[in-house]
ZABANU-556620 format. One record per residue (C-alpha): residue in one letter; x, y, z; residue number from 1. Coordinates in Angstrom, 1 decimal. Each point is the difference from the previous one (the first is absolute). Layout:
% ZABANU-556620
ATOM resn     c1     c2     c3 resi
ATOM    A      X      Y      Z  NUM
...
***
This chain:
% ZABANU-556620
ATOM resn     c1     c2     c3 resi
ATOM    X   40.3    8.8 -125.9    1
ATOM    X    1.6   -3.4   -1.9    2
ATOM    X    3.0    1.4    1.1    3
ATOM    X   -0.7    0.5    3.9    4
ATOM    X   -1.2   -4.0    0.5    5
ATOM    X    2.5   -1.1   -2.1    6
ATOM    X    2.5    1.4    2.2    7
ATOM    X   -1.3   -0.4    2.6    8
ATOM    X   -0.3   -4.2   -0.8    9
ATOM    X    3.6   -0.3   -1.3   10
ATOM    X    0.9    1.6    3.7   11
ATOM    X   -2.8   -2.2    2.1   12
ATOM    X    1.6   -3.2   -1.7   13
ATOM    X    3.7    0.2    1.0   14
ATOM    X   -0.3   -2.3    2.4   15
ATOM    X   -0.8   -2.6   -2.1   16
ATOM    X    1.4   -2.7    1.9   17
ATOM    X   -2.9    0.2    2.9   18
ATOM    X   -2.2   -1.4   -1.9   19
ATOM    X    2.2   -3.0   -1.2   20
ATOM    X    1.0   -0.7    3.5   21
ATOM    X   -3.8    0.0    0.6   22
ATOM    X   -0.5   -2.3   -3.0   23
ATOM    X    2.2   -2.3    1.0   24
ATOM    X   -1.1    0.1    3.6   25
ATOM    X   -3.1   -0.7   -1.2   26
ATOM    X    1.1   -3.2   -2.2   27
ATOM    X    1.8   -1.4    2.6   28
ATOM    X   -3.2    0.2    2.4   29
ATOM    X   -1.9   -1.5   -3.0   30
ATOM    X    1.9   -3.0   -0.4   31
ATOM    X    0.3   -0.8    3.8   32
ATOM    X   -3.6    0.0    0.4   33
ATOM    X   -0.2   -2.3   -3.0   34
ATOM    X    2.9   -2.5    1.8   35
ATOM    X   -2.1    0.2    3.1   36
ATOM    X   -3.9   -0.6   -0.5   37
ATOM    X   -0.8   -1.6    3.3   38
ATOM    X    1.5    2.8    2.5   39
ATOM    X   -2.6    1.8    1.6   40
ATOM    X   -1.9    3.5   -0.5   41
ATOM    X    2.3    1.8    3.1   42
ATOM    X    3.6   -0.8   -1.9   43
ATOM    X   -1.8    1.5   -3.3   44
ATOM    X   -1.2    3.1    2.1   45
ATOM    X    2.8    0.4    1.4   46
ATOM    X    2.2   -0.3   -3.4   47
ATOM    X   -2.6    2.3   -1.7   48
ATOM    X    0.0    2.3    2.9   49
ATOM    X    4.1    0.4   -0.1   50
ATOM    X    0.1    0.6   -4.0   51
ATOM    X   -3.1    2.8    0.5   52
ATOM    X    2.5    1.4    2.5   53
ATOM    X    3.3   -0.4   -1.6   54
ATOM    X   -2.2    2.0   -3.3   55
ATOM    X   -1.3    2.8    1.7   56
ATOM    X    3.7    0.8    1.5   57
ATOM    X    1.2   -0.4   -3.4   58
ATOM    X   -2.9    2.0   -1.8   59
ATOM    X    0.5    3.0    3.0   60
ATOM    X    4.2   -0.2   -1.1   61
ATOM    X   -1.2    0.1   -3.4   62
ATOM    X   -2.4    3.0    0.7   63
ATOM    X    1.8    1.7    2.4   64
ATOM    X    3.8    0.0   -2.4   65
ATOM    X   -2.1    1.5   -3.5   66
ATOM    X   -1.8    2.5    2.2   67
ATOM    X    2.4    3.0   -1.2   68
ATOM    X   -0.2   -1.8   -3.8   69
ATOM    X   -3.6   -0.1   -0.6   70
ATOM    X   -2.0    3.2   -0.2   71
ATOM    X   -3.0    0.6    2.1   72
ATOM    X    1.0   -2.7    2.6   73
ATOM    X   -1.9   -0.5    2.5   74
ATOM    X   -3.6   -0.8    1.1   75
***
């Protein structure tokens, strides 16, 4: 059994560099809302809105390459 999900994580991680694209996505929206206090509640909907967007494309990619990797895939 320690075998299967260990596998099957070594395969589901091999795209490792989603996740730092996210991070760094994510940093960079940090520090512009920190540089711009006084903008209002649309711009940061909108930003929020386009990173929740740009991470579900990225998460369905990510899903969508490891489906033959990882056993029992799908829902």
């Amino acid at each position: 059994m320690a075998t299967i999900v260990t596998s099957s994580l070594e395969s589901s991680i091999k795209n490792w560099w989603i996740s730092l694209l996210m991070g760094v996505l994510f940093l960079f929206a940090g520090f512009w809302v920190f540089r711009t206090p006084m903008e209002s509640y649309l711009t940061l909907s909108i930003v929020f809105s386009a990173f929740i967007l740009v991470t579900g494309i990225f998460e369905i990619v990510f899903a969508l390459s490891n489906r033959n990797e990882m056993q029992s895939w799908g829902w």
